[in-house]
C-alpha positions as CSV (number, residue, x, y, z in Angstrom):
1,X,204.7,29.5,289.2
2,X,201.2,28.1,289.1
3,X,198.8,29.3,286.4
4,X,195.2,30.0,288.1
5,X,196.9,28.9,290.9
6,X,193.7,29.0,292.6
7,X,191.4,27.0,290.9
8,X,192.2,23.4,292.5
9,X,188.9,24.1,293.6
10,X,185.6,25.4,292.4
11,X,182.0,25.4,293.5
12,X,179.8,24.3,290.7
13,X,176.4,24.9,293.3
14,X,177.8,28.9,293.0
15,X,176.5,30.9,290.5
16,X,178.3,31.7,287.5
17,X,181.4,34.5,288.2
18,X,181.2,38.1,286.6
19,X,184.2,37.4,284.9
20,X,182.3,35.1,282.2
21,X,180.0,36.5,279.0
22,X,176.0,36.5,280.0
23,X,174.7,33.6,277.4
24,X,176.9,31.9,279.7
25,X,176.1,33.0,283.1
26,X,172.2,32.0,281.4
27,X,173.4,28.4,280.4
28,X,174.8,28.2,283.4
29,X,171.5,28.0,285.2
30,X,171.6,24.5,283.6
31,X,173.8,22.2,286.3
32,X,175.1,20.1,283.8
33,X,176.1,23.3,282.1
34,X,178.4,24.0,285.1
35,X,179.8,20.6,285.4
36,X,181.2,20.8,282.4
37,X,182.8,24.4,283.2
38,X,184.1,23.1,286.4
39,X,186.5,20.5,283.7
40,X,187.2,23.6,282.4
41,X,187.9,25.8,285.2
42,X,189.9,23.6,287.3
43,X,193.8,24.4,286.0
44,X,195.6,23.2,289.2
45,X,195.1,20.0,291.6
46,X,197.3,21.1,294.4
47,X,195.7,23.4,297.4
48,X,198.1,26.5,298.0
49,X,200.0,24.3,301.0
50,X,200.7,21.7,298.5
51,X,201.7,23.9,295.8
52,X,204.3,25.4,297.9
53,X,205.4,22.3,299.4
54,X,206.4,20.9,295.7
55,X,208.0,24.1,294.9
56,X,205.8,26.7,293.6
57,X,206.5,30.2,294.6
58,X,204.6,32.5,292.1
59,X,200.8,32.7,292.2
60,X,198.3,34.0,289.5
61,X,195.3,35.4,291.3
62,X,192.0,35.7,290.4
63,X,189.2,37.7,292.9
64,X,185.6,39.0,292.4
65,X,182.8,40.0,295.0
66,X,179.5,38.0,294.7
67,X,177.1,40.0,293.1
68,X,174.4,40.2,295.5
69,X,176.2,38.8,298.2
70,X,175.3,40.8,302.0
71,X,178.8,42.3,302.9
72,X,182.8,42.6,301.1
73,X,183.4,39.2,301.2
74,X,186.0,38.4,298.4
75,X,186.5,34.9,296.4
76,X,188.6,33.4,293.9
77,X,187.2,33.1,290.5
78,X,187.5,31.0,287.4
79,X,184.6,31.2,285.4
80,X,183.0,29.6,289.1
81,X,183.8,31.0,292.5
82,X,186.8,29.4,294.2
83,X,187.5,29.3,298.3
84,X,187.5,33.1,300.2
85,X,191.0,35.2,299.4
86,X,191.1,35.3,303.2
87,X,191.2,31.1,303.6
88,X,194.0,31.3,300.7
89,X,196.3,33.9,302.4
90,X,195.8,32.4,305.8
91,X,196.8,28.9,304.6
92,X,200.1,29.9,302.4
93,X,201.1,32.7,305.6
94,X,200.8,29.6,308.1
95,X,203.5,28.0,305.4
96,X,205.2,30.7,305.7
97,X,205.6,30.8,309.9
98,X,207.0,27.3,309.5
99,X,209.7,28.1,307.0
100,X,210.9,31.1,307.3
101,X,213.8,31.6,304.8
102,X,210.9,30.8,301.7
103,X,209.3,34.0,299.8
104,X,206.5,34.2,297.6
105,X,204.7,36.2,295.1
106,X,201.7,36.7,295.0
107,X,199.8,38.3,291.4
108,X,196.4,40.2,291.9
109,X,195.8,40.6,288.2
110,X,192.4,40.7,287.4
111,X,189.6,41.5,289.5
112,X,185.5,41.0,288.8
113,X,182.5,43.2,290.9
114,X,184.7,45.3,293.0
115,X,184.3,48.8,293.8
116,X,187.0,50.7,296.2
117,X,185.4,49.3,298.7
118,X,185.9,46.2,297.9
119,X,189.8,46.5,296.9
120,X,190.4,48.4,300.7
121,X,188.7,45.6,301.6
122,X,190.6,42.7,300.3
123,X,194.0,45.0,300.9
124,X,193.0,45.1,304.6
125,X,193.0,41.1,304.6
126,X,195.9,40.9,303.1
127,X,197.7,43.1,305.5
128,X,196.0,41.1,308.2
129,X,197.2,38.0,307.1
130,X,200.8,38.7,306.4
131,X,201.9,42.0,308.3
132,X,205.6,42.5,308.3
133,X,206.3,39.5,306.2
134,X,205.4,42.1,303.5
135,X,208.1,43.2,300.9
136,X,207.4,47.2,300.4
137,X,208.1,48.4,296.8
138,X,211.9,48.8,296.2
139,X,214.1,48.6,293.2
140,X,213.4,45.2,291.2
141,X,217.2,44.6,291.3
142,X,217.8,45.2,294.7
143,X,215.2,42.7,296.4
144,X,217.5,39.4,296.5
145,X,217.0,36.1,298.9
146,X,219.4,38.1,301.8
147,X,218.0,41.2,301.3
148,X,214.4,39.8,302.1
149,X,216.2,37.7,304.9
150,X,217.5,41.0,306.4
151,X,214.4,42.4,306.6
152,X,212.4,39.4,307.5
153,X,210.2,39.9,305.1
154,X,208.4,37.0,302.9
155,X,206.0,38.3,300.4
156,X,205.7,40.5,297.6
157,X,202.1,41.9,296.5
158,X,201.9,42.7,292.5
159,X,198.2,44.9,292.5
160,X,196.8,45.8,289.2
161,X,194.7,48.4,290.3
162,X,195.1,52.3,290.7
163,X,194.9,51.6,294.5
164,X,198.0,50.1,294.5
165,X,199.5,53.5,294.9
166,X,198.1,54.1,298.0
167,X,200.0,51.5,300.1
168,X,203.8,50.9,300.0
169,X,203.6,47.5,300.2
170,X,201.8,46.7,296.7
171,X,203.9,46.4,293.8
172,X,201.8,47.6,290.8
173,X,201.2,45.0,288.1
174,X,203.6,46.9,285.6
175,X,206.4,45.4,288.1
176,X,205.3,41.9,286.8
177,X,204.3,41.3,283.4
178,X,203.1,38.4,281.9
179,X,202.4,38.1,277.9
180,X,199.8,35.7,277.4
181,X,200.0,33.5,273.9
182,X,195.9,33.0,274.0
183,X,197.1,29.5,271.5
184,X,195.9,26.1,271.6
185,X,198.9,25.4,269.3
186,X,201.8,24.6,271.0
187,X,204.5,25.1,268.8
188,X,203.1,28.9,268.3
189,X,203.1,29.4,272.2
190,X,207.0,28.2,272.1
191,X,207.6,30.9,269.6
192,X,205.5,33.6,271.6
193,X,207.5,32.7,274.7
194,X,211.2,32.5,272.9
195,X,209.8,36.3,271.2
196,X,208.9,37.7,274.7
197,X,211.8,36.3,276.4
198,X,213.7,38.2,273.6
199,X,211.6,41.7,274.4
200,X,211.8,41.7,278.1
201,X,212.6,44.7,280.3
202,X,216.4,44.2,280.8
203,X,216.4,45.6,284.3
204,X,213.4,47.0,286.5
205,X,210.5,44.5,286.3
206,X,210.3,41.1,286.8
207,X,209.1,38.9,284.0
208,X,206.5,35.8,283.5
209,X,206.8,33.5,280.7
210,X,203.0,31.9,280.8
211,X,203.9,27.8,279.7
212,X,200.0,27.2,279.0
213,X,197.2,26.6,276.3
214,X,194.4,28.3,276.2
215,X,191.0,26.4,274.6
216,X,189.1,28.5,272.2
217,X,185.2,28.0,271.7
218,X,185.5,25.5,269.5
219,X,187.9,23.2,271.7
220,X,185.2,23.4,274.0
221,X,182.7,22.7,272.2
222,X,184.6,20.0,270.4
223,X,186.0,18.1,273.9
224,X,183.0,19.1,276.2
225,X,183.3,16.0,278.7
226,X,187.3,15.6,278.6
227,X,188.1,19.3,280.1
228,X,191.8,21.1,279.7
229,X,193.5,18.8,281.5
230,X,192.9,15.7,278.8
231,X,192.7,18.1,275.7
232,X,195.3,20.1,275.4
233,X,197.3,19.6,278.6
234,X,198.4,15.9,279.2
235,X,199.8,16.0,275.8
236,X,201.8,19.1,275.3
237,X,203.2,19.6,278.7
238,X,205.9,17.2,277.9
239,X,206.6,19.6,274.7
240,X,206.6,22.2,276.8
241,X,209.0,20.8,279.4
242,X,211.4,20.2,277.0
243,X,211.1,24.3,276.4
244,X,211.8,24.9,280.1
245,X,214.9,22.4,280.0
246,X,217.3,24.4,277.5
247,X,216.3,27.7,279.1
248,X,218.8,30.0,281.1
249,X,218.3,32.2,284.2
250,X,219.0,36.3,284.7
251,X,218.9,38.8,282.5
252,X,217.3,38.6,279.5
253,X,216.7,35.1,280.5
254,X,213.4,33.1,281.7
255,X,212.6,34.7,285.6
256,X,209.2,33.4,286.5
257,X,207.6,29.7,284.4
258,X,203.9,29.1,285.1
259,X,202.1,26.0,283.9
260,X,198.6,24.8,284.2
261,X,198.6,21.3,286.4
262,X,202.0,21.9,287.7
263,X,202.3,18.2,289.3
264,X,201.8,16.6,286.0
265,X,205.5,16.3,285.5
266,X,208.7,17.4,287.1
267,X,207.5,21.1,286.5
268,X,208.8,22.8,289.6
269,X,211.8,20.7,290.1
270,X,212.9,21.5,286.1
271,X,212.5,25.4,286.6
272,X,214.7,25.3,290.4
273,X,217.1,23.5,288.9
274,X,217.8,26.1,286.3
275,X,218.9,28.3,289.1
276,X,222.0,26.0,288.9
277,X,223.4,27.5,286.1
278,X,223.3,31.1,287.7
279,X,225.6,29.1,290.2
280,X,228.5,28.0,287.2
281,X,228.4,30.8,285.8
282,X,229.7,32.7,289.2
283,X,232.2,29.8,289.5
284,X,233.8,30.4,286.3
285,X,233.4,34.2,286.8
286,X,235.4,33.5,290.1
């Protein structure tokens, strides 16, 4: 999984999104101000379709309206609006047509400016976009690879929002949690991911261990021109990798790995290749 999985790209002309404090949104009227949140902002390099084409299957969604924007129009947002949900879906459902055995998840977590309308809104374009690709809300334990085969379907929904309940193919966010460390420390965020790992739900919910750093204030304030990516990510994320390596899959076990900058290293290709040992341990069981 990809953490902000949407923020390979932000527009620094926009204003500033509802999802940032208001001293902010006032030093943001300064453009050098957002330049330096765009370094940041920006946790991935990858668009969607190349995301999925190195491997990444689980994406951490961010939405809001634009305040003052004429009509429902709904945008990714990272501190600075992102491309339109509906350009996102459309691009990772036309991934989809072409490979047709691959399934995704897809993590509506927070959401910025949005009334009801708004959420019908954005629920209708995602309906739009993916049809009967979409997974409908079953038992966590029954939804394997040939079960979606089966059914043809592609793509599971997690909504945290009330709403969720009124259509069956939205998973509510309880379905998919992810404990967040909120550290710049790395060896604390290894311990808060070994705790969690220890705490999850045996059965019933999927689970997401969040691999990532968060900057406080005073990193920012400290590192203004370097951004995330030369702060805190390019040297930890081997650290971190490490972590990944000498995990095991199922139950009780790591499910779903994000990381900021998921090209960095041989993120993906680490967490498929723990899948492996799901396949000894059915030899030797056999």
């Amino acid at each position: 999984g990809s953490h902000d999985s949407f923020s390979y790209w932000v527009d620094e002309k926009s204003p500033v999104g509802p999802d940032q404090a208001t001293a902010i949104k006032r030093l943001a009227r300064i453009s050098l101000v957002r330049k330096i949140m765009k370094k940041w902002s920006v946790t991935q390099n990858l668009t969607f379709k190349e995301q999925l084409e190195g491997g990444i299957r689980y994406f951490d969604l961010r939405v809001s309206s634009k305040p003052g924007e004429i009509g429902q129009e709904i945008y990714f947002v990272h501190g600075l609006f992102g491309i339109t949900v509906w350009d996102g879906l459309k691009e990772m459902n036309s991934f989809l047509e072409q490979h047709p055995t691959e399934v995704i998840f897809l993590d509506f977590n927070h959401f910025y400016a949005m009334d009801d309308s708004h959420h019908h809104f954005l629920i209708n374009r995602i309906h739009s976009a993916f049809e009967s690709k979409l997974c409908c809300v079953e038992c966590v334990e029954y939804v394997t690879l040939l079960y979606m085969w089966e059914k043809k379907h592609q793509v599971l929904i997690f909504y945290h929002h009330p709403l969720y309940q009124e259509y069956p193919f939205l998973w509510p966010g309880n379905k998919m949690p992810a404990p967040w460390a909120n550290t710049t420390n790395v060896h604390k965020l290894l311990q808060f991911l070994e705790t969690t790992l220890g705490e999850r739900s045996r059965y019933g919910t999927f689970h997401v261990s969040q691999a990532i750093l968060t900057p406080r204030v005073k990193t920012i304030a400290r590192h203004l021109i370097r951004g995330l990516k030369n702060t805190l990510v390019h040297r930890n994320l081997p650290m971190i990798l490490n972590w990944v390596k000498a995990q095991k899959p199922g139950v009780m076990g790591v499910n779903i790995i994000t990381s900021d900058f998921v090209e960095l290293v041989d993120f993906a290709a680490t967490v498929i290749a723990l899948n492996d040992l799901l396949l000894e341990e059915d030899d030797s069981a056999t």
